[in-house]
N, C-alpha and C positions, 0 to 999 in steps of 0.2 A: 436324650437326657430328660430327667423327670426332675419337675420343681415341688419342694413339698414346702409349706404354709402353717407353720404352728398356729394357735390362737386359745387364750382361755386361762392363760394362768395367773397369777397374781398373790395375793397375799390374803391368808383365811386362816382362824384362828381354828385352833384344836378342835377334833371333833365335828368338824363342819367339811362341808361335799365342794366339789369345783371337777368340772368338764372338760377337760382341753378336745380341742378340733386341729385335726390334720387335712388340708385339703392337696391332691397331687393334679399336676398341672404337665403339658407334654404331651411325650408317649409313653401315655398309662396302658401295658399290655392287657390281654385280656386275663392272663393268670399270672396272681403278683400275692405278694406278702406285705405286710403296711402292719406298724407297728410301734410300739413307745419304749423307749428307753430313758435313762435317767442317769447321772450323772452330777453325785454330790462334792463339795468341795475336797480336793482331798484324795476323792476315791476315783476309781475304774468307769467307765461306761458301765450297765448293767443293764436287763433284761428286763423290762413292766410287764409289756402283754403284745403278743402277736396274732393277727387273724388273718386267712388266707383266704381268695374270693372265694376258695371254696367251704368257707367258712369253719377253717379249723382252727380255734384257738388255743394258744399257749400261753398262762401266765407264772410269773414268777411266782414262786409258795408265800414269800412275804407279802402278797398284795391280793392274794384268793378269797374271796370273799367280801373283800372290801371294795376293789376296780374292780369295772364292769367296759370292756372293749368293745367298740360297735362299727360297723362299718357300712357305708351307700355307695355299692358298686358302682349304679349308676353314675354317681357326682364322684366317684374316686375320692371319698373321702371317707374317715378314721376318726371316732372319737372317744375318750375313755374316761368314762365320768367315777370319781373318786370320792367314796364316801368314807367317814370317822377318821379323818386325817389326824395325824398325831405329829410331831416336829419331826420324827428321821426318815418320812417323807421327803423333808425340804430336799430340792434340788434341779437341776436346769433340765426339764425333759426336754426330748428330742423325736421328732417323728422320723419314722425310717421306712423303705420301701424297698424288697427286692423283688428282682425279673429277672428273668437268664442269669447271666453275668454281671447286671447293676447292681449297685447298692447304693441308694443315695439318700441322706438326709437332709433337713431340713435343719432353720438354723438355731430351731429350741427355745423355748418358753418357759420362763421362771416361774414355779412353784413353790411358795417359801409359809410355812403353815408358823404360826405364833401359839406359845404355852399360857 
């Protein structure tokens, strides 16, 4: 079982940048996928940005250019720093991580951007 550690969110008004940090804890394999999702009031899970140790990233079209996903294999940690926030950003991210058959995330950090 793998523990994931949200950290970083908060409340940032329009326009302004915020980082969140995922750290995973366990048994962190050696190839794994770690990632952010998000989650507005209302709506579905959705996709941020995913990077794979081997560093392949996927991000969602509505956040290309703007988030920037980074990852330290060594420390098994994830973090995606978020620049010109606008309000339909706001919403509860989630760090996630898969391996083989896991899929587990973390318990989410609130991201809530003021106009």
């Amino acid at each position: 079982q793998v523990r994931l550690v949200e950290s970083g969110g908060g409340l940032v008004q329009a326009g302004g940048s915020l980082t969140l940090s995922c750290s995973a804890s366990g048994e962190v394999l050696s190839f794994n996928i770690m990632g952010w999702y998000r989650q507005a009031p209302g709506k579905q899970r959705e996709l941020v940005a995913t990077m794979s140790t081997r560093d392949k990233i996927n991000y969602a079209d509505s956040v290309k250019g703007r988030f920037t996903i980074s990852r330290y294999n060594r420390d098994d940690k994830v973090s995606l720093q978020m620049k010109g926030l606008e309000a339909d950003v706001t919403a509860g991210y989630y760090c996630n991580i898969v391996q083989g058959i896991q899929n587990n995330w973390g318990r989410g950090t609130r991201v809530t951007v003021s106009s």
